[in-house]
KEGUVEX-808135 format. One record per residue (C-alpha): residue number from 1; residue in three letters; x, y, z. Coordinates in steps of 0.5 Angstrom, whole numbers, plus 2048, in hexadecimal, padded with zeros to 3 digits. Example, Ala and Ser with C-alpha at 12.3 -4.5 7.8 and 13.67 -1.06 7.14 Angstrom:
BEGIN
+-----+-----+-----+-----+-----+
|   k |   r |  c1 |  c2 |  c3 |
+-----+-----+-----+-----+-----+
|   1 | ALA | 819 | 7F7 | 810 |
|   2 | SER | 81B | 7FE | 80E |
+-----+-----+-----+-----+-----+
! end
This chain:
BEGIN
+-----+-----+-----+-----+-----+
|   k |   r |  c1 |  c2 |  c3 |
+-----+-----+-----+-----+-----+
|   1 | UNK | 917 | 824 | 94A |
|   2 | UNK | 919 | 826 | 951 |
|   3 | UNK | 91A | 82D | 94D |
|   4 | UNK | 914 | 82D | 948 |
|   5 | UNK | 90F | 82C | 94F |
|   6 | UNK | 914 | 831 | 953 |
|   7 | UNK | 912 | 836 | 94E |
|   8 | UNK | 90B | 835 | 94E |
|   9 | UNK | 90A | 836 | 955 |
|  10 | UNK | 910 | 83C | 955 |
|  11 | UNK | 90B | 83F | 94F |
|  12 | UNK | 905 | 83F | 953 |
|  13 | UNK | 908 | 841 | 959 |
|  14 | UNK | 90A | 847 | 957 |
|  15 | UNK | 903 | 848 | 953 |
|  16 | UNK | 900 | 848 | 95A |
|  17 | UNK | 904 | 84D | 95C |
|  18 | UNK | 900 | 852 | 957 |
|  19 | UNK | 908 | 855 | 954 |
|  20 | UNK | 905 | 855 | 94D |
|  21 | UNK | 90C | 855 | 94A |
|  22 | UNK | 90F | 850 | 94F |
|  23 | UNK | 908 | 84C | 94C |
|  24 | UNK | 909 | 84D | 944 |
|  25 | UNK | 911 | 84B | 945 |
|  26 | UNK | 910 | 845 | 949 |
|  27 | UNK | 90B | 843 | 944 |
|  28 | UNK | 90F | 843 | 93F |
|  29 | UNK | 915 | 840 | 942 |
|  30 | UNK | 910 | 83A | 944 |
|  31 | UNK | 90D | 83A | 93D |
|  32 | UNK | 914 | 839 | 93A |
|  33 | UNK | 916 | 834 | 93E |
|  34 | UNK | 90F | 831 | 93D |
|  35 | UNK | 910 | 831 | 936 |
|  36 | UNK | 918 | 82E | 936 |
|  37 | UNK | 915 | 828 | 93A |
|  38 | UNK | 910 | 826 | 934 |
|  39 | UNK | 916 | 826 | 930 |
|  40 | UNK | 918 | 81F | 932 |
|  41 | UNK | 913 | 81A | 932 |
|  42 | UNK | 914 | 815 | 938 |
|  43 | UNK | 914 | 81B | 93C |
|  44 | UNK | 90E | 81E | 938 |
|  45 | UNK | 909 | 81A | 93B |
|  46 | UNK | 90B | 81C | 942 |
|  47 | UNK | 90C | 822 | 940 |
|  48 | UNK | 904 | 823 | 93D |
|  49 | UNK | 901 | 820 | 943 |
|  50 | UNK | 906 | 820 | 949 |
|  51 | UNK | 904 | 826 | 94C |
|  52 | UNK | 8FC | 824 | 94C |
|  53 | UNK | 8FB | 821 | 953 |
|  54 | UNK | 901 | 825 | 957 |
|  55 | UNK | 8FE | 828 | 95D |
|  56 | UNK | 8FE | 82F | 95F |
|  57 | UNK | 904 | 832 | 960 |
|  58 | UNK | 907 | 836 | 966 |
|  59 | UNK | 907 | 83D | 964 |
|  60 | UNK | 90D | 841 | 966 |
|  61 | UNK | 90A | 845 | 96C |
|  62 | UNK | 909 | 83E | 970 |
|  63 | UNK | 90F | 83A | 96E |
|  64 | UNK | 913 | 841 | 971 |
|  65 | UNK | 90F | 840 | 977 |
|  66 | UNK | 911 | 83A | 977 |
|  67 | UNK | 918 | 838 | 974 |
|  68 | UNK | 915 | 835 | 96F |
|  69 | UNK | 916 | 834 | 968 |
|  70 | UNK | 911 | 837 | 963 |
|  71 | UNK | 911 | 832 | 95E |
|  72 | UNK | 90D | 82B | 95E |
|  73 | UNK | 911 | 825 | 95B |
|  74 | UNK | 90F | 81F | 959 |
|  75 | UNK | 914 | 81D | 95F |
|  76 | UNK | 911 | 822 | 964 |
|  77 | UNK | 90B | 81E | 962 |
|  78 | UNK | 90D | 817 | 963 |
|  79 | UNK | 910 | 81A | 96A |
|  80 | UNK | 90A | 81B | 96D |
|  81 | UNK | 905 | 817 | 969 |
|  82 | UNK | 908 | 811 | 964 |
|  83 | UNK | 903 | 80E | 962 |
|  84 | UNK | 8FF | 814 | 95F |
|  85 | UNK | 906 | 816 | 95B |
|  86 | UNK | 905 | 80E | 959 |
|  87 | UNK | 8FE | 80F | 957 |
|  88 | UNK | 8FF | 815 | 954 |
|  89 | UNK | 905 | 812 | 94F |
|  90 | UNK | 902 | 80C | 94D |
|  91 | UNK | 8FB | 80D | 94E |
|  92 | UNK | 8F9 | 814 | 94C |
|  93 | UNK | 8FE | 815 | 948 |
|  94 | UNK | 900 | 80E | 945 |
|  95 | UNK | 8F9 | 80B | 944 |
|  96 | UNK | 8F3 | 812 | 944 |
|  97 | UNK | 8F6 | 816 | 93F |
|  98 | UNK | 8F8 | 811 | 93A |
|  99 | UNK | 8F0 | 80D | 93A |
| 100 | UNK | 8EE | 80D | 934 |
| 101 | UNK | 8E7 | 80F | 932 |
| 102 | UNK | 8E7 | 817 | 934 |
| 103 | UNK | 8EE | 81B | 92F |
| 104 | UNK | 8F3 | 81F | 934 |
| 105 | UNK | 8F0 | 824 | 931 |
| 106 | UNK | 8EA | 823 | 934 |
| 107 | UNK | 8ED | 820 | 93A |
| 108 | UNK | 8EF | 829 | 93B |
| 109 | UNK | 8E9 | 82B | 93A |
| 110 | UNK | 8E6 | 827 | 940 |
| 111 | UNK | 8EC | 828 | 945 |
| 112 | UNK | 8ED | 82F | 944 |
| 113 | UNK | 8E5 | 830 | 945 |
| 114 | UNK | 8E5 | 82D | 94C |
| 115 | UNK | 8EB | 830 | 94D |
| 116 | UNK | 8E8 | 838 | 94B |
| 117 | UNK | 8E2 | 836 | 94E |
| 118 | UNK | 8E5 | 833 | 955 |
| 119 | UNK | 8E9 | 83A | 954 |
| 120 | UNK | 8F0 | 835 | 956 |
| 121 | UNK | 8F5 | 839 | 953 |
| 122 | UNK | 8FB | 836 | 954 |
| 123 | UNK | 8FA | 831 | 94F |
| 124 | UNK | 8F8 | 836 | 94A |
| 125 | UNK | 8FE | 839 | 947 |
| 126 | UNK | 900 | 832 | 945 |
| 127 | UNK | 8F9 | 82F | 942 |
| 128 | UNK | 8F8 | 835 | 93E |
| 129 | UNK | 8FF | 834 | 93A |
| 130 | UNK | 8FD | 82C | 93A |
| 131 | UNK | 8F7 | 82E | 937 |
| 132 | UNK | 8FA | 833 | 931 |
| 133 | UNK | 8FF | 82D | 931 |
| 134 | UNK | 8FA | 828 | 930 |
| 135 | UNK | 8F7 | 82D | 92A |
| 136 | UNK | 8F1 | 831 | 92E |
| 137 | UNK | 8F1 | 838 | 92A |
| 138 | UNK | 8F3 | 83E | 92F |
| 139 | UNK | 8EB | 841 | 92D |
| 140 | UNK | 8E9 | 83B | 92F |
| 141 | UNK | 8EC | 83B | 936 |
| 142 | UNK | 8EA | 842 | 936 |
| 143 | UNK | 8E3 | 840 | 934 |
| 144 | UNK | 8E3 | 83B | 93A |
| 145 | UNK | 8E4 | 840 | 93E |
| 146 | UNK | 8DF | 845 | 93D |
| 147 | UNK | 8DA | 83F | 93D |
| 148 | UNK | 8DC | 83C | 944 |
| 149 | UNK | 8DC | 844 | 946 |
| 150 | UNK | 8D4 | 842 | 946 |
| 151 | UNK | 8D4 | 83A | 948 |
| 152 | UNK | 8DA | 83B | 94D |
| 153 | UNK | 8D9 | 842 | 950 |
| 154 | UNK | 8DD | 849 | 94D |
| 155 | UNK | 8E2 | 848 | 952 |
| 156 | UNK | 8E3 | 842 | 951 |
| 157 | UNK | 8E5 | 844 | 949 |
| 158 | UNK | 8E9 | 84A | 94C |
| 159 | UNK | 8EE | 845 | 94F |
| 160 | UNK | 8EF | 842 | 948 |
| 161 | UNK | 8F0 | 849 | 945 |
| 162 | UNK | 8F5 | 84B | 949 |
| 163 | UNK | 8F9 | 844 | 948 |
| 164 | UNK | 8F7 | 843 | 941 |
| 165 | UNK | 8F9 | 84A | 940 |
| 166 | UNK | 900 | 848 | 942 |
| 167 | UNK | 900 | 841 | 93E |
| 168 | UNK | 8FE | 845 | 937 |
| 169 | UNK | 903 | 84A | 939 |
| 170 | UNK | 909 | 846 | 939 |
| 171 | UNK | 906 | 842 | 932 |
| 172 | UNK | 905 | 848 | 92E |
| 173 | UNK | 8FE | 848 | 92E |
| 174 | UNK | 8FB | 84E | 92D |
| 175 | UNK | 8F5 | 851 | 92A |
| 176 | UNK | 8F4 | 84F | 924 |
| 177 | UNK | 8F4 | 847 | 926 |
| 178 | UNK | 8EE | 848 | 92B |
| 179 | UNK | 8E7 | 849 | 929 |
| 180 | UNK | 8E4 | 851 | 928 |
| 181 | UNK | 8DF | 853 | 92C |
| 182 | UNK | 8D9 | 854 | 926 |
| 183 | UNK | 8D8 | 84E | 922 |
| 184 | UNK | 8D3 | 84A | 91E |
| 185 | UNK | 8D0 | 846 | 921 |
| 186 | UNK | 8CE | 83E | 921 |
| 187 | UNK | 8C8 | 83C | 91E |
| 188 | UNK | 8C3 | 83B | 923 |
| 189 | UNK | 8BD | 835 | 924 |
| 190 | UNK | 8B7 | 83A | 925 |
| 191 | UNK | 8B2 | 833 | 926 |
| 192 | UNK | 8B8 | 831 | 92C |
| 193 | UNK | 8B8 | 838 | 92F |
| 194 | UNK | 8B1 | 839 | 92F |
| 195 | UNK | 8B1 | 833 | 933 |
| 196 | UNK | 8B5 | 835 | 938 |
| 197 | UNK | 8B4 | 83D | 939 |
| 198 | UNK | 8AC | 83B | 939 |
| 199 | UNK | 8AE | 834 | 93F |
| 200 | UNK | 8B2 | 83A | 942 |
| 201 | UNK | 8AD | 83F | 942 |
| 202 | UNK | 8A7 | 83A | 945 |
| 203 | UNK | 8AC | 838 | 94B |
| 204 | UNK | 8B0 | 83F | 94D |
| 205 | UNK | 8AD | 845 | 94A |
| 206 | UNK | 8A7 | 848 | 94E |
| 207 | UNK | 8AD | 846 | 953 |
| 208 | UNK | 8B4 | 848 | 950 |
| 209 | UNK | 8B3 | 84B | 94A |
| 210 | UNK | 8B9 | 84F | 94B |
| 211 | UNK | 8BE | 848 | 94A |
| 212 | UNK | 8B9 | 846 | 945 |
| 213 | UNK | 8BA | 84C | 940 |
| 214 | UNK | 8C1 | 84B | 941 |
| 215 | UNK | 8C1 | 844 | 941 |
| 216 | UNK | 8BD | 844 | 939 |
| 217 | UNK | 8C0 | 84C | 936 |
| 218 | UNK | 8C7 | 84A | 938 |
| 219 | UNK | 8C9 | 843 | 93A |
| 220 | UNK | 8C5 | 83F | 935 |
| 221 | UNK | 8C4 | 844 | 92F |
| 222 | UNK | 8CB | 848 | 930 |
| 223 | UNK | 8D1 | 844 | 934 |
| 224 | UNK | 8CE | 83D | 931 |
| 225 | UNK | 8CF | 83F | 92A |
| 226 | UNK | 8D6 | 841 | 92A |
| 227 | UNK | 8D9 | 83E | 925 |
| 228 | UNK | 8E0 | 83E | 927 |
| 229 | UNK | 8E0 | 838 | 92B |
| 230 | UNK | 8DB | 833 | 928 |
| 231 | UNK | 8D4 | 831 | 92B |
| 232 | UNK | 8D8 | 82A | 92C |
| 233 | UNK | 8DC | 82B | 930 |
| 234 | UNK | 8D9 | 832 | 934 |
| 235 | UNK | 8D5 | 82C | 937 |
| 236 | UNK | 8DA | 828 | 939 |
| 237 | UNK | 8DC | 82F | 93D |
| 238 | UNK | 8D6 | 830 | 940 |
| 239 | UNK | 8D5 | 828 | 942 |
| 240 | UNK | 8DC | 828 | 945 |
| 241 | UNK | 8DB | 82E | 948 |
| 242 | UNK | 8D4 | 82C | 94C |
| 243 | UNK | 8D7 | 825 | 94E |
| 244 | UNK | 8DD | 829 | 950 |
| 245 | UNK | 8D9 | 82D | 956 |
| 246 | UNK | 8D4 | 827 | 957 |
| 247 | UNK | 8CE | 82A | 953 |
| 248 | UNK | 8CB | 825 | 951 |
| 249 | UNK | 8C4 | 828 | 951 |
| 250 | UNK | 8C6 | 82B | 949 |
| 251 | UNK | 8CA | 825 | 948 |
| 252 | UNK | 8C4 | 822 | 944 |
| 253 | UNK | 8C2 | 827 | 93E |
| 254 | UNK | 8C9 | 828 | 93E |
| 255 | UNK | 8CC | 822 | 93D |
| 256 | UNK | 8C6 | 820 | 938 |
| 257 | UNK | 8C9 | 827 | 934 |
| 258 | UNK | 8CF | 825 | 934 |
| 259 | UNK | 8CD | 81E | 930 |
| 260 | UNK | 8C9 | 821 | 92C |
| 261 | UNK | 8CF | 827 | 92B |
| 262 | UNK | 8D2 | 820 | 929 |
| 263 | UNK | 8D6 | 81D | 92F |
| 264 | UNK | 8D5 | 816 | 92E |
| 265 | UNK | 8D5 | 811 | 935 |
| 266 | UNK | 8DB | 80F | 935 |
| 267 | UNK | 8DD | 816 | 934 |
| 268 | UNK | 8D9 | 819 | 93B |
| 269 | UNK | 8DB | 812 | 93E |
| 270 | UNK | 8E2 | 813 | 93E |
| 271 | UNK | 8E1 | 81B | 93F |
| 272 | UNK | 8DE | 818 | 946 |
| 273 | UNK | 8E3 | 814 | 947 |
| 274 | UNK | 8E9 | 819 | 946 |
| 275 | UNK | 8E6 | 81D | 94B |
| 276 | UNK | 8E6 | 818 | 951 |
| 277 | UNK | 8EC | 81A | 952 |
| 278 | UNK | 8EB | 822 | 951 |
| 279 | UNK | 8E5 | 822 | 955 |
| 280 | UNK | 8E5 | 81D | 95A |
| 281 | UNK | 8E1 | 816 | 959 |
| 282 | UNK | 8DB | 818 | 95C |
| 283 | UNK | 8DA | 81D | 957 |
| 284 | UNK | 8DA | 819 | 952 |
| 285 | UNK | 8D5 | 813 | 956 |
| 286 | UNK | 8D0 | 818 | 956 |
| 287 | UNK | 8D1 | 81A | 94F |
| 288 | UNK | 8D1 | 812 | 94D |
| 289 | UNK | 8C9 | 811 | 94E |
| 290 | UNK | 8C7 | 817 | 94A |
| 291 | UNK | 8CC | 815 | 945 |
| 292 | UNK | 8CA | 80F | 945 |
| 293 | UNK | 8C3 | 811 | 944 |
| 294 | UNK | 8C4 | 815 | 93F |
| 295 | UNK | 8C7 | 810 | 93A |
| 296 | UNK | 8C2 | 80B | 93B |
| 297 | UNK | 8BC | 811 | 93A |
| 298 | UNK | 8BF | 812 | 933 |
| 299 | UNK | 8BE | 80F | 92D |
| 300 | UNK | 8C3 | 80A | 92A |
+-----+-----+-----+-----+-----+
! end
């Protein structure tokens, strides 16, 4: 573990450095290494979740300042705080990840949106294999973050590119697993989304109509109606998303979409509760109210 963890933070550290053959050899090193620790069942859970929660590591540049190891370990870890690393294996990792009431599939979908969103690359390489590991398609990986380029910022999904570009590199995943640019789209609820553009436009559009054009030619009859990554769990991003950067101004329509895309209670409950420990508590304690106004406002 002390390996597969060195890696990790190796790989990352040499992505940063922006060497793109240095990136693609250590991704892959990393991946094959990755891959060996699934492998044995008692190491796999450790191996599928470990790396969750560890804190940012030293890049190589500070640890030559200071004479420092550039690898964070659980051992480092448990030098400076032992009661985060205790936390880390026997809350997050031994408890969180194993509730029942959201898949681990899922479970992906909603850590990886935070971190996208909260542009924390440094966990990014070893969520994107977990979630192609706990059976997220690479086109729906590449479809989370097109649309967390317009949810979280193009930036924002231009970090995910560079370290999703080096994962799907070492996985041999190329073109034909990812989604075209030119598709047919999903059907639409015309009644719905005339609803919504005629709310929209009676708000904003004598005063933003730019954003508000945008916002019905693009998001909601173009981007929205992707079919490679279900209206379903599309949701579940966006909602993972707007908690993860405190957005709790959209969270209403959104989290209503998303039921009504098909998560259930239990579902968004313990999305929520799988992000107090990728946003922070306050996050999730401002989005419980909203939630919870939500459910009781839908009819059972």
């Amino acid at each position: 573990m002390r390996h597969l963890i060195a890696l990790r933070t190796i790989a990352y550290n040499k992505l940063a450095k922006g060497d793109h053959a240095r990136r693609r050899a250590c991704a892959r090193e990393a991946t094959a290494v990755y891959r060996k620790s699934i492998m044995k069942p008692q190491a796999a859970v450790v191996a599928l979740l470990a790396l969750t929660a560890m804190p940012l590591a030293r890049t190589e540049e500070t640890a030559a300042m200071t004479g420092s190891s550039p690898v964070l370990t659980y051992e480092d870890v448990r030098k400076v705080a032992p009661a985060l690393e205790a936390y880390t294996q026997n809350r997050l990792l031994g408890d969180v990840w194993k509730r029942p009431g959201l898949a681990p599939r899922d479970r992906s979908i909603v850590t990886l949106a935070a971190l996208i969103a909260r542009n924390q690359t440094i966990e990014m390489p070893y969520h994107f294999n977990l979630a192609l590991d706990n059976g997220v398609k690479p086109r729906e990986i590449s479809e989370i973050i097109t649309h967390l380029a317009f949810y979280a910022g193009w930036a924002n999904a231009m970090s995910a590119v560079a370290v999703a570009e080096d994962v799907f590199a070492a996985r041999d995943i190329g073109a034909a697993q990812l989604p075209v640019v030119s598709v047919t789209p999903l059907p639409l609820d015309e009644a719905a989304e005339a609803q919504r553009a005629a709310f929209v436009q009676d708000q904003f559009g004598a005063s933003f109509p730019g954003v508000v054009q945008y916002t019905t030619d693009v998001l909601f009859r173009d981007l929205w109606l992707r079919p490679d990554l279900a209206p379903r769990d599309r949701s579940l991003v966006t909602v993972s998303a707007l908690i993860a950067n405190g957005q709790m101004a959209q969270l209403t329509p959104h989290l209503n979409r998303a039921m009504d895309n098909g998560l259930t209670q239990t579902e968004a409950s313990e999305a929520i509760t799988q992000l107090a420990f990728y946003v922070g508590w306050p996050n999730v304690f401002s989005a419980m109210p909203v939630a919870k106004d939500v459910f009781a406002k839908r009819p059972h």
